[in-house]
HTML snippet that shows the backbone in 3Dmol.js (N, CA, C, O; Angstrom):
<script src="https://3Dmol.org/build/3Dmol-min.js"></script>
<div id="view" style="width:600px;height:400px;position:relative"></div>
<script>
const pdb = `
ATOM      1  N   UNK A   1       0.855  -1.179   0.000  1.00  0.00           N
ATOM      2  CA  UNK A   1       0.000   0.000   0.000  1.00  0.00           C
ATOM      3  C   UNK A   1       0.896   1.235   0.000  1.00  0.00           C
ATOM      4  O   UNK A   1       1.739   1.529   0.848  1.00  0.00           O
ATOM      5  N   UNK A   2       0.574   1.883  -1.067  1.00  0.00           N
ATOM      6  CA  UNK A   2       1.025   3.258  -0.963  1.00  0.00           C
ATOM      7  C   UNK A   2       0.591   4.639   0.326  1.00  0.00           C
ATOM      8  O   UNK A   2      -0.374   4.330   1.025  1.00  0.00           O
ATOM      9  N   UNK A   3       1.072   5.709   0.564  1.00  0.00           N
ATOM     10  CA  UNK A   3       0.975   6.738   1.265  1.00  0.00           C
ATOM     11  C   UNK A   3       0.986   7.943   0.329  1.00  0.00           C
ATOM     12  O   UNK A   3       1.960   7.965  -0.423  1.00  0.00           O
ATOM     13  N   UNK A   4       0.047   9.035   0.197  1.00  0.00           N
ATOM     14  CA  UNK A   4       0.048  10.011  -0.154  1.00  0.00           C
ATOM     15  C   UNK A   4       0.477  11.481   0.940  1.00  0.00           C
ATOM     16  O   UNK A   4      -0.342  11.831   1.790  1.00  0.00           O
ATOM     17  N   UNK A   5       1.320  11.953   0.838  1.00  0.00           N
ATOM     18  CA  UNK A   5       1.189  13.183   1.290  1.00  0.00           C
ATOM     19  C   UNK A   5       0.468  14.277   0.916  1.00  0.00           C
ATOM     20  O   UNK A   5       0.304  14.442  -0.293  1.00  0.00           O
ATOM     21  N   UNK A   6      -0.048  15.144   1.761  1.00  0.00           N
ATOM     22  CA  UNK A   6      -0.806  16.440   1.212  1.00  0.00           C
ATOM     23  C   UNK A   6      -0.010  17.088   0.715  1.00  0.00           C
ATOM     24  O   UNK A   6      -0.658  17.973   0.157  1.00  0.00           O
ATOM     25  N   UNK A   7       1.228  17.286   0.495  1.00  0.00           N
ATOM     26  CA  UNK A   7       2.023  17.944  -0.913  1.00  0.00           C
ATOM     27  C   UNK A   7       1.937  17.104  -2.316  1.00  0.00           C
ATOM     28  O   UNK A   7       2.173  17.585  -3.424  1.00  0.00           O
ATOM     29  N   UNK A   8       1.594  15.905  -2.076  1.00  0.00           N
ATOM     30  CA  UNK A   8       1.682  15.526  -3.357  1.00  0.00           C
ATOM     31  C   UNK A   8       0.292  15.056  -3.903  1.00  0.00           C
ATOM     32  O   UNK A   8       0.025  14.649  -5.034  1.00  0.00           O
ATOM     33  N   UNK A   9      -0.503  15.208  -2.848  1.00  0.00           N
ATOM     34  CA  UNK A   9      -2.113  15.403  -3.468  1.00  0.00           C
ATOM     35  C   UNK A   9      -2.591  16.363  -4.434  1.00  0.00           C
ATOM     36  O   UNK A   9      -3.140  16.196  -5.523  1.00  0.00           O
ATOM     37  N   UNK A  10      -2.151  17.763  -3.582  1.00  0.00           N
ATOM     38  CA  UNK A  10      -2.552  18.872  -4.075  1.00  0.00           C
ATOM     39  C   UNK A  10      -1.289  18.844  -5.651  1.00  0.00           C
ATOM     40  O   UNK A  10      -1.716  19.486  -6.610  1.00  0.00           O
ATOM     41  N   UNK A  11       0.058  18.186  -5.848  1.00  0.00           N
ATOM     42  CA  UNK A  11       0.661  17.802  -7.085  1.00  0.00           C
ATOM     43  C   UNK A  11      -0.545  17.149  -7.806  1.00  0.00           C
ATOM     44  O   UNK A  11      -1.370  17.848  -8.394  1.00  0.00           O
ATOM     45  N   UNK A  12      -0.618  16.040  -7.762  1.00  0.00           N
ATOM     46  CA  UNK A  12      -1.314  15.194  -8.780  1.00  0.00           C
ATOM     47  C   UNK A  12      -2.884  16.074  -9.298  1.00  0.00           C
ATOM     48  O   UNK A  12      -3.322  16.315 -10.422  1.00  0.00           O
ATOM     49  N   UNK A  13      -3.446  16.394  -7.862  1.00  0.00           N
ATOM     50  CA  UNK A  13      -4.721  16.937  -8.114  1.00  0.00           C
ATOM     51  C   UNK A  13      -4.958  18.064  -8.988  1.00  0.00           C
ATOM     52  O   UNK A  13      -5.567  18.146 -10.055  1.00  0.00           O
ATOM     53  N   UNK A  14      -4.107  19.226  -8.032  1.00  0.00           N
ATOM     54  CA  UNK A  14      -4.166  20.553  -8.412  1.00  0.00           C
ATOM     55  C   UNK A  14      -5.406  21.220  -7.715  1.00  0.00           C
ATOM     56  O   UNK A  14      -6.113  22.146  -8.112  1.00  0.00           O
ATOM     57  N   UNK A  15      -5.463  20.480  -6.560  1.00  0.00           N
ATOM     58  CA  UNK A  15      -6.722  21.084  -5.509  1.00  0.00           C
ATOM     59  C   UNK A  15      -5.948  21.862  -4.488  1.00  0.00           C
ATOM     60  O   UNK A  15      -5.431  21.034  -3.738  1.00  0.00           O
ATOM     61  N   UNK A  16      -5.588  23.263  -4.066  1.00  0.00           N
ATOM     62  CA  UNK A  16      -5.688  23.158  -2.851  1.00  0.00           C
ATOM     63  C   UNK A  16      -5.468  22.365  -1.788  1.00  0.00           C
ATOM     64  O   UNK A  16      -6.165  21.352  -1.729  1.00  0.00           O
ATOM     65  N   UNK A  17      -4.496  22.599  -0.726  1.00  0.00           N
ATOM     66  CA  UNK A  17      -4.759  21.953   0.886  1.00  0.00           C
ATOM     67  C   UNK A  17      -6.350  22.509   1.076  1.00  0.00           C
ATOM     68  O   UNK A  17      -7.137  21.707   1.579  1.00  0.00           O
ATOM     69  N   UNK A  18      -6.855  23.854   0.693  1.00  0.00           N
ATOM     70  CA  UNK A  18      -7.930  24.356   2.262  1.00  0.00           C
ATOM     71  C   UNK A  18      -9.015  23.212   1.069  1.00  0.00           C
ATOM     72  O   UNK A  18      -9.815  22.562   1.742  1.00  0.00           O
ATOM     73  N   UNK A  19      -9.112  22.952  -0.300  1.00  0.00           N
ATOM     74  CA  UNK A  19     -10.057  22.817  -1.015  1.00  0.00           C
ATOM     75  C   UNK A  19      -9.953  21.134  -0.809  1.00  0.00           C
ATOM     76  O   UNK A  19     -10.967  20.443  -0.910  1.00  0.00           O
ATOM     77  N   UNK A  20      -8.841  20.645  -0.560  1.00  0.00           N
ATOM     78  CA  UNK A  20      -9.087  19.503   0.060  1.00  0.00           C
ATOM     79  C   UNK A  20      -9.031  18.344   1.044  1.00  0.00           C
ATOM     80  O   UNK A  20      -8.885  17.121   1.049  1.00  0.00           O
ATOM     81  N   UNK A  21      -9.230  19.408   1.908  1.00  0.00           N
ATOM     82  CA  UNK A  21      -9.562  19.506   3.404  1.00  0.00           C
ATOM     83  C   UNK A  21     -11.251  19.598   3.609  1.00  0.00           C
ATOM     84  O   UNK A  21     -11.931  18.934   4.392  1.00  0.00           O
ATOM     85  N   UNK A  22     -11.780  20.820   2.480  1.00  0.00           N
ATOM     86  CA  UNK A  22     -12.636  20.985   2.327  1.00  0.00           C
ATOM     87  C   UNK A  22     -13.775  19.893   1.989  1.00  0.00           C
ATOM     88  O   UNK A  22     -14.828  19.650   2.579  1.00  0.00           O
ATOM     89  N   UNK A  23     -13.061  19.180   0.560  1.00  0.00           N
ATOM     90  CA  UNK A  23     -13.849  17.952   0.158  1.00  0.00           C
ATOM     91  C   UNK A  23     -14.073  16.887   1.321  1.00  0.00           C
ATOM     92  O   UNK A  23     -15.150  16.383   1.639  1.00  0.00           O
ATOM     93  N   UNK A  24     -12.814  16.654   1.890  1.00  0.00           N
ATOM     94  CA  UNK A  24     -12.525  15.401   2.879  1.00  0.00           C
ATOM     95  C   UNK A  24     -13.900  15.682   3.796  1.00  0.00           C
ATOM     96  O   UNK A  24     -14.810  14.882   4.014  1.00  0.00           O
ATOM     97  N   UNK A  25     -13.794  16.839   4.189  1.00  0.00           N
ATOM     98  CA  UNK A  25     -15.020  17.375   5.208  1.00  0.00           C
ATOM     99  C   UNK A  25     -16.684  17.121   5.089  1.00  0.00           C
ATOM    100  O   UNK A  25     -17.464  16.812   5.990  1.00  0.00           O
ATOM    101  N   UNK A  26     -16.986  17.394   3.456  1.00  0.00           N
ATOM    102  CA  UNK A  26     -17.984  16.755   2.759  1.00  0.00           C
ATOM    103  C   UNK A  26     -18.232  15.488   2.100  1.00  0.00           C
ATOM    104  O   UNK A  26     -19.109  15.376   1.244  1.00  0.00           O
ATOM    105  N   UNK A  27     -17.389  14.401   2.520  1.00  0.00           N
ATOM    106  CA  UNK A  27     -17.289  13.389   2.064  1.00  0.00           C
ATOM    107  C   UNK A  27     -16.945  13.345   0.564  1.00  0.00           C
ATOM    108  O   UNK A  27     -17.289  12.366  -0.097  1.00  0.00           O
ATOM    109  N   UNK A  28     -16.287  14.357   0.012  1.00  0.00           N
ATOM    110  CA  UNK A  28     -16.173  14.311  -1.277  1.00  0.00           C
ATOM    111  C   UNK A  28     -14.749  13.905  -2.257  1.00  0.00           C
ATOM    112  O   UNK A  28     -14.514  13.950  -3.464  1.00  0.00           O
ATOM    113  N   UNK A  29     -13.931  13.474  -0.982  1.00  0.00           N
ATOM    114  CA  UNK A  29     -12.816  13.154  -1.189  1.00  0.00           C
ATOM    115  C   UNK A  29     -12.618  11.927  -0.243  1.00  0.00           C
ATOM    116  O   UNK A  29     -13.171  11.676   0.828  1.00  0.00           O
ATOM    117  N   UNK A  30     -11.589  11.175  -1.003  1.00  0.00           N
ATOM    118  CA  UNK A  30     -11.038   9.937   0.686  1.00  0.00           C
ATOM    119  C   UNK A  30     -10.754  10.722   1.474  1.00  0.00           C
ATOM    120  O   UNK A  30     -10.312  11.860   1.316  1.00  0.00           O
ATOM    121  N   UNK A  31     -11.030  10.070   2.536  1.00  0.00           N
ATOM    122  CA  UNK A  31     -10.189  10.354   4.107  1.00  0.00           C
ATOM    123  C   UNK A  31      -9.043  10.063   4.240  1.00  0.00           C
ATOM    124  O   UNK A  31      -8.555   9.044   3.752  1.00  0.00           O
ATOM    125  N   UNK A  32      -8.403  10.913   4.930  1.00  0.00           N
ATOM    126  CA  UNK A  32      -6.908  10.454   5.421  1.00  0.00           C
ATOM    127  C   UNK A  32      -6.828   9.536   6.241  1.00  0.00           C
ATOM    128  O   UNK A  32      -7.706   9.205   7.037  1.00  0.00           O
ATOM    129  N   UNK A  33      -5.285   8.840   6.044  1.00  0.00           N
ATOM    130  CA  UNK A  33      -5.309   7.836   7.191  1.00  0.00           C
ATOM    131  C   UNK A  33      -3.970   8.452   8.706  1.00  0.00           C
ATOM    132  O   UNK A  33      -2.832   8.904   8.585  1.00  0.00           O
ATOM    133  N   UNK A  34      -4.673   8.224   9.774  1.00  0.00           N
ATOM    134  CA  UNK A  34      -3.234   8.506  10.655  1.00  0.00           C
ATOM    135  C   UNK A  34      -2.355   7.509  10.725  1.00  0.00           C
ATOM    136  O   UNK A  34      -2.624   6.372  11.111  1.00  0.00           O
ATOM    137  N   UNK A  35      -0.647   8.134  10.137  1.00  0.00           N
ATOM    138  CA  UNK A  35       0.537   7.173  10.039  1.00  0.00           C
ATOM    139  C   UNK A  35       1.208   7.314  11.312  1.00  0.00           C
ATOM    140  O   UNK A  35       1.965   6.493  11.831  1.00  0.00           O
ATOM    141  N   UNK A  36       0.727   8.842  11.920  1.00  0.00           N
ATOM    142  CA  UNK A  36       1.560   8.754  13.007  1.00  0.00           C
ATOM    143  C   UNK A  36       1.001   9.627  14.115  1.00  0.00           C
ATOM    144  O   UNK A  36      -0.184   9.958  14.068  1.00  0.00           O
ATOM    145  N   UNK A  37       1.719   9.986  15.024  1.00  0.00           N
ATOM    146  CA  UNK A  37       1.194  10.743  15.924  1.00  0.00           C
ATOM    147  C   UNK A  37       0.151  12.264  15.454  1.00  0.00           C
ATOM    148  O   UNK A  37      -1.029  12.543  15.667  1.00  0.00           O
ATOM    149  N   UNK A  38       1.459  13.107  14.625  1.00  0.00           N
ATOM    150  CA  UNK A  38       1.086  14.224  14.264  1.00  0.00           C
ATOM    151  C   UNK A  38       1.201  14.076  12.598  1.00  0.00           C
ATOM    152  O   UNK A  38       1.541  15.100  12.005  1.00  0.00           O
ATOM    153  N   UNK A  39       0.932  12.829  11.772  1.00  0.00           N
ATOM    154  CA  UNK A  39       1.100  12.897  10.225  1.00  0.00           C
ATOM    155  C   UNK A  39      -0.128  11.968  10.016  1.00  0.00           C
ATOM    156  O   UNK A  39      -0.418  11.009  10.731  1.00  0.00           O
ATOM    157  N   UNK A  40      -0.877  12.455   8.799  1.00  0.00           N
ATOM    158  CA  UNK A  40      -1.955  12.061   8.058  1.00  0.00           C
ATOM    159  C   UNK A  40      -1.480  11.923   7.095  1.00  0.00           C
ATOM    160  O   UNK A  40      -0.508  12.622   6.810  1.00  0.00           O
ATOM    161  N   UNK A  41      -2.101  10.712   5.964  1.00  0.00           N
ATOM    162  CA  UNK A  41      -1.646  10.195   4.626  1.00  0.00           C
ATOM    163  C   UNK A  41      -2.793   9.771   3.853  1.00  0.00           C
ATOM    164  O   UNK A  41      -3.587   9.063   4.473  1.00  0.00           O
ATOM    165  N   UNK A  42      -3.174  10.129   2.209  1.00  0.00           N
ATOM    166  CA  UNK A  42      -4.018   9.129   2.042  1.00  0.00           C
ATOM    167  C   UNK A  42      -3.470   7.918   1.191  1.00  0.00           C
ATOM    168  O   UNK A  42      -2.317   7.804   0.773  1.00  0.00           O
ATOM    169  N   UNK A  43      -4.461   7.084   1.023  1.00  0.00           N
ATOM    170  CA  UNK A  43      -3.870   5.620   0.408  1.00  0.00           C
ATOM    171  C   UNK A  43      -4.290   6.089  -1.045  1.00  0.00           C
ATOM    172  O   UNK A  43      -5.425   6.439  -1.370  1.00  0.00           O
ATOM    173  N   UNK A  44      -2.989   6.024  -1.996  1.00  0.00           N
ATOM    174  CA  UNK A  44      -2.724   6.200  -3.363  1.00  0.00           C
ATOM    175  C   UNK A  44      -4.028   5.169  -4.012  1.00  0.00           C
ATOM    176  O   UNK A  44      -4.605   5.791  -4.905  1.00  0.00           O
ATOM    177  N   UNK A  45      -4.550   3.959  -3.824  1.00  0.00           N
ATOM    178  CA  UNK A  45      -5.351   3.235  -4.438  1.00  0.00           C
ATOM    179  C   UNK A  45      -6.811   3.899  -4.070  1.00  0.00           C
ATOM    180  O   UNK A  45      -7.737   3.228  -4.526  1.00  0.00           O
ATOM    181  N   UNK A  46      -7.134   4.830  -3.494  1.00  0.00           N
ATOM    182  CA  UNK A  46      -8.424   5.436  -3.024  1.00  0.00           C
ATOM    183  C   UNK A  46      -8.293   6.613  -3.461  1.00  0.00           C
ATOM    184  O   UNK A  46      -9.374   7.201  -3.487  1.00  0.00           O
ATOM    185  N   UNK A  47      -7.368   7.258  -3.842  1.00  0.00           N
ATOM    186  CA  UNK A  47      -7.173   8.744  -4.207  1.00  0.00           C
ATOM    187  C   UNK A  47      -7.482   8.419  -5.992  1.00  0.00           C
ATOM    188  O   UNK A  47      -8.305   9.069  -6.637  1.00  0.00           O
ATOM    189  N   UNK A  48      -6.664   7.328  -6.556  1.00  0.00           N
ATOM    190  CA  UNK A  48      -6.853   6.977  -7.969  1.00  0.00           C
ATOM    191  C   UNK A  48      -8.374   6.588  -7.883  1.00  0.00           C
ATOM    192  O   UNK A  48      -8.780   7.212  -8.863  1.00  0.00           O
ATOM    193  N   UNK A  49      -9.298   6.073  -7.446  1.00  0.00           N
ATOM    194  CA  UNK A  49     -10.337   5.833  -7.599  1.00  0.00           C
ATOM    195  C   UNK A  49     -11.374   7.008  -7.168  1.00  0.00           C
ATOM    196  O   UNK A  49     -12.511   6.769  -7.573  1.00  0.00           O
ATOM    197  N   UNK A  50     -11.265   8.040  -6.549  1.00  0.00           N
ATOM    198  CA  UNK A  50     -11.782   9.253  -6.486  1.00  0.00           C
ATOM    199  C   UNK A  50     -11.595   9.764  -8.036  1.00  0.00           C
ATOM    200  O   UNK A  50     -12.499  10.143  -8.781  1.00  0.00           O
ATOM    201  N   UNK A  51     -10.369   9.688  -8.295  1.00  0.00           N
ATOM    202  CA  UNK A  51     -10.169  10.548  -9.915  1.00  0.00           C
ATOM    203  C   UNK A  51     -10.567   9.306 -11.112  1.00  0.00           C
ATOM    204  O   UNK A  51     -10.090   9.348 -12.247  1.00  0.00           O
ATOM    205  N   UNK A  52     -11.443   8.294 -10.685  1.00  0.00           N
ATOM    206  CA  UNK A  52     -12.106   7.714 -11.647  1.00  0.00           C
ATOM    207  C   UNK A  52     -13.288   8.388 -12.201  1.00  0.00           C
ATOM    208  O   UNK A  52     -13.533   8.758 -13.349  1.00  0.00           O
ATOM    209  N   UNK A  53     -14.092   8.473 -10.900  1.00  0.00           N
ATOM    210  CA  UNK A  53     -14.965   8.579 -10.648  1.00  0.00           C
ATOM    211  C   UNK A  53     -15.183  10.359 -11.178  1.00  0.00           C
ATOM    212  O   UNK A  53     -16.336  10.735 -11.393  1.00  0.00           O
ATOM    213  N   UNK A  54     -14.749  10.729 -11.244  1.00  0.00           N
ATOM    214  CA  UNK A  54     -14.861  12.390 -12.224  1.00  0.00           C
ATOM    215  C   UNK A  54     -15.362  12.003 -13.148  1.00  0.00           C
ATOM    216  O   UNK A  54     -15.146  11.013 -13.847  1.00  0.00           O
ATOM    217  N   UNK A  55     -16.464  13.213 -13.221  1.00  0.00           N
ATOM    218  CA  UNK A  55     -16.931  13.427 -14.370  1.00  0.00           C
ATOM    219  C   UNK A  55     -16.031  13.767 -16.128  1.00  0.00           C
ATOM    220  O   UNK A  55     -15.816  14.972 -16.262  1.00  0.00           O
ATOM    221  N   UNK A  56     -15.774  13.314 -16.770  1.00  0.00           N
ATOM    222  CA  UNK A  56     -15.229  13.647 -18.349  1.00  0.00           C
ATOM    223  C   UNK A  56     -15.753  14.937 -18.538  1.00  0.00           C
ATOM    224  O   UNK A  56     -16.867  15.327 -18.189  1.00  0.00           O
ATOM    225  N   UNK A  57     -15.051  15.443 -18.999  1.00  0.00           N
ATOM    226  CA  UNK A  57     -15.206  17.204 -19.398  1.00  0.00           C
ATOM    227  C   UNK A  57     -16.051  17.086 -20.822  1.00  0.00           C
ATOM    228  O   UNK A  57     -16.088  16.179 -21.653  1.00  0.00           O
ATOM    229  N   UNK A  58     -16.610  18.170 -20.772  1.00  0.00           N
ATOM    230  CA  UNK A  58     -17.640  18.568 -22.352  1.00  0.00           C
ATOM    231  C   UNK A  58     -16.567  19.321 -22.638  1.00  0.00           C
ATOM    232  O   UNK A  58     -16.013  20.287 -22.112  1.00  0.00           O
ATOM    233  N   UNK A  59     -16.269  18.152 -24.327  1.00  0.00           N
ATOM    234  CA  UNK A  59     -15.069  18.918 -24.877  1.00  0.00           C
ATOM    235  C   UNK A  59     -15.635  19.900 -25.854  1.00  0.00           C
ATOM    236  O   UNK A  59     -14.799  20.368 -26.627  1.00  0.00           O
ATOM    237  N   UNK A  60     -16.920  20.337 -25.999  1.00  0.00           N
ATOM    238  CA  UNK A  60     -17.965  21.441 -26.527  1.00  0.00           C
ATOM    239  C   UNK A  60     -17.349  22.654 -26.369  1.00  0.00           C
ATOM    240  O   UNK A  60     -17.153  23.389 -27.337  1.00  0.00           O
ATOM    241  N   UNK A  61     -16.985  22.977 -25.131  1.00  0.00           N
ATOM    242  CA  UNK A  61     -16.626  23.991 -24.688  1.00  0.00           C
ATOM    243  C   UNK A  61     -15.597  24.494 -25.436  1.00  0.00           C
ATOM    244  O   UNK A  61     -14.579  23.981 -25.902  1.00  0.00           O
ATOM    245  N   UNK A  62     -16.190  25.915 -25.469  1.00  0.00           N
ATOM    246  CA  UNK A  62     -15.208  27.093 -26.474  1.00  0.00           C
ATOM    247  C   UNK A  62     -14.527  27.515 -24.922  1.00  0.00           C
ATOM    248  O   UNK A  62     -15.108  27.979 -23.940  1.00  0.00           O
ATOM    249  N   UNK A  63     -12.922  27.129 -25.126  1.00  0.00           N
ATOM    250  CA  UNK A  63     -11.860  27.691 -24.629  1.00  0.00           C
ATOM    251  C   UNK A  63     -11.126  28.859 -25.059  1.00  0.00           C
ATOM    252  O   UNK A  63     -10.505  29.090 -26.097  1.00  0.00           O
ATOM    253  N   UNK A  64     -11.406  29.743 -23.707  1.00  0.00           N
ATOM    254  CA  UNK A  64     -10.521  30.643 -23.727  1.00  0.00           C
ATOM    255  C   UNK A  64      -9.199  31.083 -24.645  1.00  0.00           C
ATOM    256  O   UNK A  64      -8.088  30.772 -24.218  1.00  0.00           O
ATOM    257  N   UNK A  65      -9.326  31.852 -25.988  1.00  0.00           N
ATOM    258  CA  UNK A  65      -8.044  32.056 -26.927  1.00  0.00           C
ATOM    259  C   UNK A  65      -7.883  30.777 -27.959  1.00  0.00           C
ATOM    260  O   UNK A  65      -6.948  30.522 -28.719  1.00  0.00           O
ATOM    261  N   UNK A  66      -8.861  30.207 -27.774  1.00  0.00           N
ATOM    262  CA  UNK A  66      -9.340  29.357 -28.996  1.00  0.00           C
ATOM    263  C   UNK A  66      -9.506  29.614 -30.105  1.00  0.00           C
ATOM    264  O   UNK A  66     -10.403  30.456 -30.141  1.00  0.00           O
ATOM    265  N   UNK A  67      -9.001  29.276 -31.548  1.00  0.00           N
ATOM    266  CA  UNK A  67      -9.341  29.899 -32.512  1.00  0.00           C
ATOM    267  C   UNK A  67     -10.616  29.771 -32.987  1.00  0.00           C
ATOM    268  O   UNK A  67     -10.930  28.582 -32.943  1.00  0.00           O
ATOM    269  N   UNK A  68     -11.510  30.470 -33.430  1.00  0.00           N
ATOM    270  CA  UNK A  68     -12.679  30.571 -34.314  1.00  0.00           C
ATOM    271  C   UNK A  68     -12.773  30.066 -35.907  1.00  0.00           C
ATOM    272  O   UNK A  68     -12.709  30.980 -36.730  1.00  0.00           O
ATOM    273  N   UNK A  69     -12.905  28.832 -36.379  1.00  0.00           N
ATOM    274  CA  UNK A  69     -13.285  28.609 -37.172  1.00  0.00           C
ATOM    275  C   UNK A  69     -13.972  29.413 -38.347  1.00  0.00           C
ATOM    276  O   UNK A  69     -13.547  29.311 -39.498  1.00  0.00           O
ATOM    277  N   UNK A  70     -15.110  30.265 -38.000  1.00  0.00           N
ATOM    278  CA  UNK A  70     -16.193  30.992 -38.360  1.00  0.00           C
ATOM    279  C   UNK A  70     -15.151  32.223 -39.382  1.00  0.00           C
ATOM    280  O   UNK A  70     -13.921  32.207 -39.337  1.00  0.00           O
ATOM    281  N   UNK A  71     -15.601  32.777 -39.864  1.00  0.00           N
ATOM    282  CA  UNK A  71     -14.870  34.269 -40.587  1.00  0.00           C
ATOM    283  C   UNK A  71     -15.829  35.377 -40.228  1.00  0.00           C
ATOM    284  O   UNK A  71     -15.599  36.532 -40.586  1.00  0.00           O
TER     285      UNK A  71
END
`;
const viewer = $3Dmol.createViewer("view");
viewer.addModel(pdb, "pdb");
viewer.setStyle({}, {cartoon: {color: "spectrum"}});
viewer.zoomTo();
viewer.render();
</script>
């Protein structure tokens, strides 16, 4: 079993500590696990299955500095 640190959550994610602290709080993220007295970790196989579970983006969407087709 792997260990995630909250530096390398907010790496992979690109969430925020307060935003996912935030989720954890709303059940919207895994929970951390305690490794130690004063250190929390989450388990890499529950963090990958949170980012399954995302929704796929609507690649519809006109992005920002996108070129226009149209004339």
């Amino acid at each position: 079993m792997r260990f995630l640190r909250i530096d390398e959550i907010t790496q992979i994610t690109g969430l925020s500590r307060a935003t996912v602290y935030r989720l954890v709080e709303k059940n919207r993220f895994p929970r951390p696990r305690r490794i130690g007295d004063r250190r929390v970790a989450w388990v890499h196989s529950e963090v990958e299955d949170w980012a399954d579970g995302l929704p796929v983006a609507n690649y519809s969407i006109q992005w920002q500095g996108a070129k226009n087709d149209q004339h």
